[in-house]
C-alpha positions in Angstrom: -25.6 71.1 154.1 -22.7 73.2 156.2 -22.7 72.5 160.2 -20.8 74.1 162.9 -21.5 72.8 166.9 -24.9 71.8 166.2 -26.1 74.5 168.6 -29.2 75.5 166.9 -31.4 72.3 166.1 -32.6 73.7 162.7 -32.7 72.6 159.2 -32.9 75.7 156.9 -33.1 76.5 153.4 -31.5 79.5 151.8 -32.4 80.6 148.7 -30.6 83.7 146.8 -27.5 82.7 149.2 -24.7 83.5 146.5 -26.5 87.1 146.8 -25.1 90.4 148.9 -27.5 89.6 152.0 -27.0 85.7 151.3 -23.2 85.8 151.6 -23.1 87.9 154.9 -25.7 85.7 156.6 -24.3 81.5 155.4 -21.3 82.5 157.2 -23.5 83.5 160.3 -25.8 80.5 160.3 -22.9 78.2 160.2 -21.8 80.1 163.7 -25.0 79.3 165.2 -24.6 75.6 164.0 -27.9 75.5 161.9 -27.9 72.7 159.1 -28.7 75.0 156.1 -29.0 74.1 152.4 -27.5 77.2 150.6 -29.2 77.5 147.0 -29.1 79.5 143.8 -30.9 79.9 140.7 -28.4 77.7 139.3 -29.1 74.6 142.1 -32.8 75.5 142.4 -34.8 77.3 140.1 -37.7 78.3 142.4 -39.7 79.6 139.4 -40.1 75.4 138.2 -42.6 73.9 139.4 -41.3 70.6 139.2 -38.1 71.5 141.3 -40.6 73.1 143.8 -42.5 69.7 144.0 -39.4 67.4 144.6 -38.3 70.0 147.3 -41.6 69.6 149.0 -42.0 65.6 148.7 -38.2 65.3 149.5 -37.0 67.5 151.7 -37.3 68.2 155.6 -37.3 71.1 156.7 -37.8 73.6 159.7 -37.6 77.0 158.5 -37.5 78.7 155.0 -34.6 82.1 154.4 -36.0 83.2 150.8 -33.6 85.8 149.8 -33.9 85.0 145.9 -35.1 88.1 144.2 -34.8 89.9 140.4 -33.1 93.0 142.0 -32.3 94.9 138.7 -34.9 97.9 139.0 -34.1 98.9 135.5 -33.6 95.3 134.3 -37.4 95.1 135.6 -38.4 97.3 133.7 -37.3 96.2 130.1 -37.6 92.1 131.4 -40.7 92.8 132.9 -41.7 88.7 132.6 -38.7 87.5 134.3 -39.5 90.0 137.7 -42.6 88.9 137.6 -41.9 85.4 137.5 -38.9 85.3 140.0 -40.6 87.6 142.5 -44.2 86.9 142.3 -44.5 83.4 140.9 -41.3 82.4 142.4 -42.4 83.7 146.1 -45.8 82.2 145.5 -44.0 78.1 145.0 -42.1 79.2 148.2 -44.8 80.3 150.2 -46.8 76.8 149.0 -43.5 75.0 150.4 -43.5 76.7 153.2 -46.9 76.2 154.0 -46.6 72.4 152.6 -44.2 71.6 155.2 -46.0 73.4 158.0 -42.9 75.9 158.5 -42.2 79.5 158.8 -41.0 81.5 155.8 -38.7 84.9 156.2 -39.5 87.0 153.2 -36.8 89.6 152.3 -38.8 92.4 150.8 -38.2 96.2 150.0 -38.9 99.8 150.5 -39.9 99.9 147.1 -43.6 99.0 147.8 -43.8 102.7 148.6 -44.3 105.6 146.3 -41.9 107.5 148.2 -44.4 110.8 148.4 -44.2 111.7 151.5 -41.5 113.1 154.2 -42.0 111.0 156.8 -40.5 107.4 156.7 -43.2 104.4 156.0 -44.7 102.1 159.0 -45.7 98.6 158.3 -49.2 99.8 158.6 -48.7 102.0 155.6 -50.3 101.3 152.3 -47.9 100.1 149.6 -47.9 101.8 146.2 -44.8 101.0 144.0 -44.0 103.2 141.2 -42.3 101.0 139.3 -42.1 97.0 138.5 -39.5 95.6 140.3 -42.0 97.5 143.5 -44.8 96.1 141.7 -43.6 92.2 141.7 -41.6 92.4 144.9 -45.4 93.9 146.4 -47.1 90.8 145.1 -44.6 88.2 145.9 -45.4 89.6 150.3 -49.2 89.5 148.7 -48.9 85.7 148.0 -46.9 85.4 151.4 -49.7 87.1 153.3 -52.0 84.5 152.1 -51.1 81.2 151.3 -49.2 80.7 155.0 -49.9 82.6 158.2 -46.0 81.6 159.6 -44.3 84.5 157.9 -41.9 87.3 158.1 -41.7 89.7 155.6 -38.7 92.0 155.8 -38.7 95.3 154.2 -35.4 97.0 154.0 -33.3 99.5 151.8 -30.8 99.9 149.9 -28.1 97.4 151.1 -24.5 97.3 151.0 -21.4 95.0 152.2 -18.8 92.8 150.7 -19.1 90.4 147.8 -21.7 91.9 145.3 -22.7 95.3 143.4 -23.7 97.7 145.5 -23.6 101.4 145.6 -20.9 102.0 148.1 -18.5 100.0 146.8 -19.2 101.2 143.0 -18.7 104.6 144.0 -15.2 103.7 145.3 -14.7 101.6 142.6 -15.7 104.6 140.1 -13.8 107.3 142.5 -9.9 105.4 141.5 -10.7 106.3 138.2 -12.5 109.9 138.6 -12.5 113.1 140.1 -15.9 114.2 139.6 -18.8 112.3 140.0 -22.5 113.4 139.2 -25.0 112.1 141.6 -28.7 112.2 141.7 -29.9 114.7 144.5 -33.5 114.8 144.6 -33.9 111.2 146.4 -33.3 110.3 149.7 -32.5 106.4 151.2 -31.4 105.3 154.6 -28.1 102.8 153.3 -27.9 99.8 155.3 -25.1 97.3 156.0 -26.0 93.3 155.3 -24.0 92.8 158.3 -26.6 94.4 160.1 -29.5 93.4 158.6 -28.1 89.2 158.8 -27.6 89.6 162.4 -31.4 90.8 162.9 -32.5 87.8 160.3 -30.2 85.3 162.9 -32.6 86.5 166.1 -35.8 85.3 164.0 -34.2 82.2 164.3 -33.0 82.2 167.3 -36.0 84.3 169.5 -39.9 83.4 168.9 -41.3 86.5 167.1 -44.6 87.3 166.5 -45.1 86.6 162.5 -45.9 89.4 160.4 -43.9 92.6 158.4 -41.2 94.2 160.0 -39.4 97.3 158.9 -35.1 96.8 159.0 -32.7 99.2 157.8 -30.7 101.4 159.2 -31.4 104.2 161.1 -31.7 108.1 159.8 -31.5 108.6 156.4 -29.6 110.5 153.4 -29.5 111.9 150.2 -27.2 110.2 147.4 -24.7 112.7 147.7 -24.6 113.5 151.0 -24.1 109.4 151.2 -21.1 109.5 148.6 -19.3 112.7 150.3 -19.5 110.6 153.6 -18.1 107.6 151.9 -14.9 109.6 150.3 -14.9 111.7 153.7 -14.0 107.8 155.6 -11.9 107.1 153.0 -9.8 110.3 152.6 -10.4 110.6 148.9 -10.6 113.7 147.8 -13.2 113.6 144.5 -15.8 116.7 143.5 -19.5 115.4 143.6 -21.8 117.2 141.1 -25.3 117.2 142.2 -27.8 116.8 139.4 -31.7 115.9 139.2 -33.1 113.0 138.4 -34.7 114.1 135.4 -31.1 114.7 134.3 -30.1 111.3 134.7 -33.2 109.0 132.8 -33.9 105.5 133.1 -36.1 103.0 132.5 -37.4 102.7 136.2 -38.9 105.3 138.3 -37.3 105.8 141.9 -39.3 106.5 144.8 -38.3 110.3 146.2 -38.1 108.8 149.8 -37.2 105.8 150.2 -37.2 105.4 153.9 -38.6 103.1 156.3 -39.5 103.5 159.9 -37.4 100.6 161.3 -38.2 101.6 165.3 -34.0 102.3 165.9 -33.8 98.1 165.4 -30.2 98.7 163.7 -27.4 101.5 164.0 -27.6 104.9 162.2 -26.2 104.7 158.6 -23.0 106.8 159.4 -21.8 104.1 162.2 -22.3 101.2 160.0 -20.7 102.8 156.8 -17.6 103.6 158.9 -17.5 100.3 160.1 -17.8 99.1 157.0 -15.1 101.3 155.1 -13.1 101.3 157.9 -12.5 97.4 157.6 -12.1 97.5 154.3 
């Protein structure tokens, strides 16, 4: 358990906290004094059912962060089993504590639900369709959210960013001190969002009494892949050719959704402000 002034009377488990999201948001919880238990795969496998029991005979609780995802969308693909397992089955033993304890459940989910066929970003009333499995498992793991507990929040977001993990951003600057020319898919489109961001909007579920249900949070606008990586060597004065190419050109295992953008109501700042902020610090 970390503490801070004891402000917020809350005891809170965290799962997926050694993740990109889960490291931005500890830090932030410990600000607002919650008592939180910060868990990963390797403290608490939420896909064993016998962990998943002593957590609910054992431990109080007022409130339930589940972060802990197979995020891999190629991975997904060839280990089909093991998304399935972590983000369905997994969810599922969450949603059962959650709904065990009598406590509400924050659901990180993704824009990856959606087929992406369309040109106009997704509402939370739109109809899910993934294209591919990690969509397909993530989709299933809200499902058994939706109906095992009515105290939930799903949060759909998109492609995140910040410090401590892989992410696209800071592979592309990673890749740029090495290269000059960088080939980058440019027939999909994302709106890049900063777990800074996204953490502090998690903190006000915590903090404000929200209706329960799915909520859209990313960042505002939205931008093609290389658009994104000329405006990340643009803030960082590197000067590096990007080579747009087509996704057919560039195969994987997983199918991407063409638009990947979600109708988040202007709830965060525009990707550009939050990727110089970001860069900027850096």
């Amino acid at each position: 358990m970390s503490s801070a002034d004891k402000n917020l009377n809350m005891k809170i488990l965290v799962t997926g906290a050694s993740g990109l999201l889960g490291q931005e948001l500890c830090p932030m919880l410990d600000e607002i004094g919650a008592l939180y238990w910060a868990t990963n795969s390797k403290i608490f496998d939420i896909t064993n059912v016998k962990m998943v029991n002593e957590i609910m005979n054992k431990v109080k609780l007022d409130f339930i962060i589940h972060l802990a995802a197979f995020t891999n969308v190629d991975q997904a693909e060839v280990n089909q089993k093991e998304a399935f397992e972590v983000n369905h089955i997994g969810t599922k033993n969450m949603a059962k504590i959650a709904k065990k304890l009598d406590v509400p459940i924050l659901y990180l989910s993704t824009a990856s639900v959606f087929d992406g066929e369309t040109s106009v970003p997704y509402k939370t009333s739109d109809i899910a369709h993934p294209i591919n499995i990690y969509g397909q498992s993530k989709l299933m793991g809200e499902e058994e959210i939706r109906k095992i507990t009515k105290k939930h929040y799903i949060i759909r977001t998109s492609t995140l960013y910040g410090k401590g993990g892989n992410n696209y951003v800071d592979a592309m600057l990673t890749y740029s001190m090495f290269n000059s020319n960088i080939s980058v898919v440019d027939d999909q489109v994302s709106c890049p969002t900063w777990t800074r961001d996204l953490a502090k909007e998690i903190i006000k579920f915590l903090t404000e009494k929200r209706e329960f249900g799915t909520y859209h949070i990313s960042s505002s606008g939205y931008v093609s892949w290389p658009e994104l990586t000329k405006k990340i060597f643009d803030i960082k004065k590197r000067n590096v050719f990007i080579t747009p190419i087509k996704n057919s050109d560039f195969p994987r295992p997983a199918k991407r959704p063409r638009f990947n953008v979600l109708d988040n109501k202007g709830i965060l700042p525009s990707w550009e402000k939050s990727l110089e902020e970001y860069l900027l610090a850096k």
